[in-house]
N, C-alpha and C positions, 0 to 999 in steps of 0.2 A: 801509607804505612802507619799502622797505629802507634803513638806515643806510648810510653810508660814513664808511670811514673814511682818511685818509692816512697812511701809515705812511714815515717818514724815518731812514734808517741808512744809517753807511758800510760798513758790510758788508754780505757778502749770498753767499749760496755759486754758485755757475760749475761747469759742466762740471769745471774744469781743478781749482780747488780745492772739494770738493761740504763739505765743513764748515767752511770760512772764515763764520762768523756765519749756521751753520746753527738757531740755536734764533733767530732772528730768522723763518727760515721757519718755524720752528714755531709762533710766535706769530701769524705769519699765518692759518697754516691754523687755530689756533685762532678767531683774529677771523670767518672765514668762515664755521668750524663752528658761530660764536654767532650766525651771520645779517649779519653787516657785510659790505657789497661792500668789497675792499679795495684801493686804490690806493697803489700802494711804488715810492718813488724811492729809489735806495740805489744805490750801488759794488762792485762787483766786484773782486776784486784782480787786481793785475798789477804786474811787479818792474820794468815800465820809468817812471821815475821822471817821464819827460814826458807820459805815459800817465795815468798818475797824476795829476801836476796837470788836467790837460782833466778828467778824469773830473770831479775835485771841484771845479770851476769850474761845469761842464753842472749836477752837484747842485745846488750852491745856488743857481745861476739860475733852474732847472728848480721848486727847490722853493719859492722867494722867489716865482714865478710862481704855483704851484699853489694855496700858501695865501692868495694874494692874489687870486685871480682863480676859485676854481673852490669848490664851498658841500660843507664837510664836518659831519661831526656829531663827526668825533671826528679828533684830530690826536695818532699814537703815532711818539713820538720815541726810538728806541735809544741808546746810545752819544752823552749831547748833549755832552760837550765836543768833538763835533766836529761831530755832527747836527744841535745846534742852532743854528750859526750861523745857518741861513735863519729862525729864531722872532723874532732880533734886528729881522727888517726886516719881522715880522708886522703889521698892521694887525689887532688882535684884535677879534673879535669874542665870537658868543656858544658856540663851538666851543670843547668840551672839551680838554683835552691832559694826555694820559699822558706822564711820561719814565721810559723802560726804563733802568738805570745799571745795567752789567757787571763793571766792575772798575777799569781806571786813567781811565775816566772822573769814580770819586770819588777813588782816591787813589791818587797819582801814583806810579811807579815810575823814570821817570829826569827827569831836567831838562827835558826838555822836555815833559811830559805837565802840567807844572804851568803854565804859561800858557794850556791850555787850560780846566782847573777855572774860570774864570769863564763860561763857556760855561754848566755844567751848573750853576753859581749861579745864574743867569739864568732856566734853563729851570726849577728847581725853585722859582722865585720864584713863577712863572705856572703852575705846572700844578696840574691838580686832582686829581691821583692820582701819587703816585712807585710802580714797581715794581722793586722788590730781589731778588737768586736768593735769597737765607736771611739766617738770623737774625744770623748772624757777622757781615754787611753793612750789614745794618740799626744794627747798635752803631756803626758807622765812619759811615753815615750820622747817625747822631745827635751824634757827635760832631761833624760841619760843622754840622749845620743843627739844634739844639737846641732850636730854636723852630719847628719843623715836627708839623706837628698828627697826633700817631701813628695814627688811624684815618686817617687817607687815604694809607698805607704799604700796598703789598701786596706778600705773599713768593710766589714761583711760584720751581719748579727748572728753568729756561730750558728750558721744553716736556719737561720730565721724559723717566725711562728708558722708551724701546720693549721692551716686557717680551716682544713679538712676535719681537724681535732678541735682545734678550739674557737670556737666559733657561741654566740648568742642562743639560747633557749630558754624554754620556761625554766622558771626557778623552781616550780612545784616538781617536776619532773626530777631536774636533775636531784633535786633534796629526798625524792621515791629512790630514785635510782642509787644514792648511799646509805638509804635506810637512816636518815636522819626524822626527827621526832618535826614535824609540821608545826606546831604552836611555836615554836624559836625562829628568832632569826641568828644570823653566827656571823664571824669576825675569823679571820684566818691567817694563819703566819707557815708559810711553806720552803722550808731550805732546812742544809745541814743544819745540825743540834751542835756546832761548834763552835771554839772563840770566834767571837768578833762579827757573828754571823748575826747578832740580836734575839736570839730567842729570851736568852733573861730580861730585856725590854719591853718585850710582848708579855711574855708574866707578870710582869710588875703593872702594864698596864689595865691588865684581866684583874690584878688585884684593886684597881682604882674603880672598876668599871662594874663591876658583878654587884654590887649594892647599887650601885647608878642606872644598870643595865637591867632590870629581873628577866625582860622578855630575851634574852642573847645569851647562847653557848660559843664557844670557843675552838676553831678547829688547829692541830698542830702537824703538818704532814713534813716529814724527816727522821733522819735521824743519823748517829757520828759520835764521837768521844765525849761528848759530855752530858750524854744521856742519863746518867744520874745525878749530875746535877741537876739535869730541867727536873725529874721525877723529886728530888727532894724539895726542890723549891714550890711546884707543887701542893708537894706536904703540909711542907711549913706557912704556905701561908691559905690552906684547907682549901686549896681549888679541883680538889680533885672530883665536884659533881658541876663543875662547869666545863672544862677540857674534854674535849674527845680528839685522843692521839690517835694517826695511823703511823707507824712507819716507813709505810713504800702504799704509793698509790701508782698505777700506770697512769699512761697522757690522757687515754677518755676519762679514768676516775678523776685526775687535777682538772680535769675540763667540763667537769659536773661540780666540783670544789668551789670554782670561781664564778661557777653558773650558781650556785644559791648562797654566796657570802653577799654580804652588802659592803664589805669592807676586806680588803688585803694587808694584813702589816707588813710592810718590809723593812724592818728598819737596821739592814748592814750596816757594820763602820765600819767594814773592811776598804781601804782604798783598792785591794787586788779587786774589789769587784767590776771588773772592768765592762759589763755593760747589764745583766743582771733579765735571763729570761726569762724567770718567772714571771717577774712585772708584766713583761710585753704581754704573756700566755692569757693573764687573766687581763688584763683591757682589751684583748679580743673577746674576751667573753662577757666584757662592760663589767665588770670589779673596777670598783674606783681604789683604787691605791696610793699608802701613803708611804714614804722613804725617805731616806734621809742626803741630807747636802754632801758634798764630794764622793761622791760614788758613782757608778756609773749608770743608775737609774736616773740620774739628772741631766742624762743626754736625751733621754727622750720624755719625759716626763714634767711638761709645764703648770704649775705652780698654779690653780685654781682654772688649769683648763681644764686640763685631761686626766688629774692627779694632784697630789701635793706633796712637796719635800717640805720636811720640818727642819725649823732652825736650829734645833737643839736636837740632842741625839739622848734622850732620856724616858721611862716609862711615862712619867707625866707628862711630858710635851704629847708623846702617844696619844695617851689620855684625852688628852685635851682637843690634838685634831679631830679624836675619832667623835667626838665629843660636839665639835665643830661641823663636819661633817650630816652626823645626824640629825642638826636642826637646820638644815640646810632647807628650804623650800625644795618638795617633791620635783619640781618643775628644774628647777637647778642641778639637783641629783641626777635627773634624767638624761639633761643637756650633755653634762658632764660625761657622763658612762659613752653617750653617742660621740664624744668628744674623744674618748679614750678608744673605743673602737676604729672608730676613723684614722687616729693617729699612729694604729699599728699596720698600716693596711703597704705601708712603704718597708715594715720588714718583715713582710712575709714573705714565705721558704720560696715560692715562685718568683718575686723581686728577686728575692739573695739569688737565687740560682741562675737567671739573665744576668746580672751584675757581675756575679762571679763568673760567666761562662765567658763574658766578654774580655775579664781581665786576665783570665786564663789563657785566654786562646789569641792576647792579645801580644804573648812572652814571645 
């Protein structure tokens, strides 16, 4: 008899944004691949704020209904400081439940993320499985819940790297293939345009670098709420014939991105960033990338192996690695990138998906 299972998240990816809470579909398609029919109620984004509320109304009616009235073998929860509101009004039974935690669903990033943490107290009170992206997350979940029983923790890399996508090529190609100018080399910073996320860091370091650099342009692939800031800062410090901004790139175009940068910035201070894919994406494609300390790039990310974390979280340390980096012996560079590639090759989507099939089918 086939399983089912329900699966509840606010996120979910659309047409319109296709990676808004795309390793949510990843996990889906893993649940299927292990045999579970999958039924998923989840949210979609959209910036109109009335829209919004209706959506997350229908959800937790829709899902308050579902688990009340419809027979699962397994109930997987994303994101519960907001997903599991509808668990609150569960009539439990004898149905499993996993809760997925991403990031500021355990720890909060601005004021108001922290009245939702009783949500995902709740849900890890009743669940029979927590699943965390890594190990860096795992410590920050220990510190909430100290008294949670470490075998029933499991670490997966939010449906790991598509090694089908991102994989090693010529650099000339991939730089053909986004119609970039051939005499440049580039430097790249790719995530949300939000607090905490770093983009003002990478500006400031393009502002160090652009009289130091002549042969290097600037890639910025993103975008989120404080996109006029990044476009004013910009302005004000005249980088606007070094940056070339995209908005949304798909997984082939970021997997041409990191096939002709020499350099990735990531430099988050978000502690929510609890294991941080992009990183992994482009060391499969041999981008040597630089991040910063407490985040969750520093779980995979060894410090003059395969990448480097900066001590300091400021444009001129920036600076200064990338700075480092480029006078690096060609032979080092090399090593490096083959070090970086090598070391994603354990969270690839074919890993994750063995891994998870086992712990899945292990309930």
């Amino acid at each position: 008899m086939v399983k089912k299972v329900l699966v509840l998240s606010n996120m979910y990816p659309s047409l319109k944004y296709p990676h808004y809470g795309i390793f949510v579909k990843n996990t889906n398609d893993i649940l299927e691949q292990s045999g579970y029919q999958v039924d998923c109620i989840a949210i979609t984004k959209t910036k109109n704020k009335f829209i919004k509320l209706f959506k997350y109304l229908f959800f937790v009616l829709k899902a308050i209904y579902s688990l009340n009235m419809k027979k699962y073998d397994l109930v997987y929860v994303h994101y519960p400081a907001f997903s599991a509101i509808p668990v609150r009004f569960w009539v439990r039974n004898k149905n499993k439940l996993i809760v997925n935690i991403h990031g500021n669903d355990l720890v909060p990033e601005e004021e108001r993320d922290k009245k939702y943490i009783r949500n995902t107290d709740i849900a890890v009170k009743f669940s029979n499985r927590v699943v965390l992206p890594s190990h860096y997350f795992e410590k920050e979940f220990e510190l909430r819940y100290p008294n949670y029983k470490k075998e029933n923790i499991f670490i997966t890399p939010s449906g790991g790297v598509n090694r089908d996508i991102f994989f090693p090529k010529s650099k000339l190609e991939a730089l053909k293939e986004l119609k970039l100018n051939t005499d440049y080399k580039y430097i790249a910073f790719v995530s949300r345009i939000e607090i905490n996320k770093g983009w003002d860091l990478f500006i400031e370091a393009v502002k160090y670098l652009k009289d130091l650099l002549p042969e290097f342009k600037y890639i910025i692939v993103g975008s989120g709420i404080q996109e006029d800031l990044l476009e004013k800062m910009i302005q004000e410090n005249n980088l606007e014939d070094y940056i070339i901004k995209y908005d949304y790139l798909d997984h082939k175009q970021l997997s041409s991105v990191y096939n002709a940068i020499e350099i990735l910035s990531f430099p988050s201070l978000r502690k929510s960033e609890s294991l941080g894919l992009v990183g992994l994406e482009a060391m499969a494609c041999r981008a040597i990338v630089v991040s910063t300390r407490g985040t969750g790039p520093e779980s995979y990310i060894k410090d003059g192996d395969n990448g480097f974390i900066m001590e300091n979280s400021t444009g001129l340390d920036m600076k200064n690695e990338i700075i480092k980096i480029l006078n690096m012996p060609a032979s080092e560079r090399d090593q490096l990138k083959l070090n970086a590639d090598k070391s994603t090759e354990f969270y690839s989507k074919e890993n994750t998906l063995n891994n998870f099939k086992k712990f899945i089918n292990a309930l």
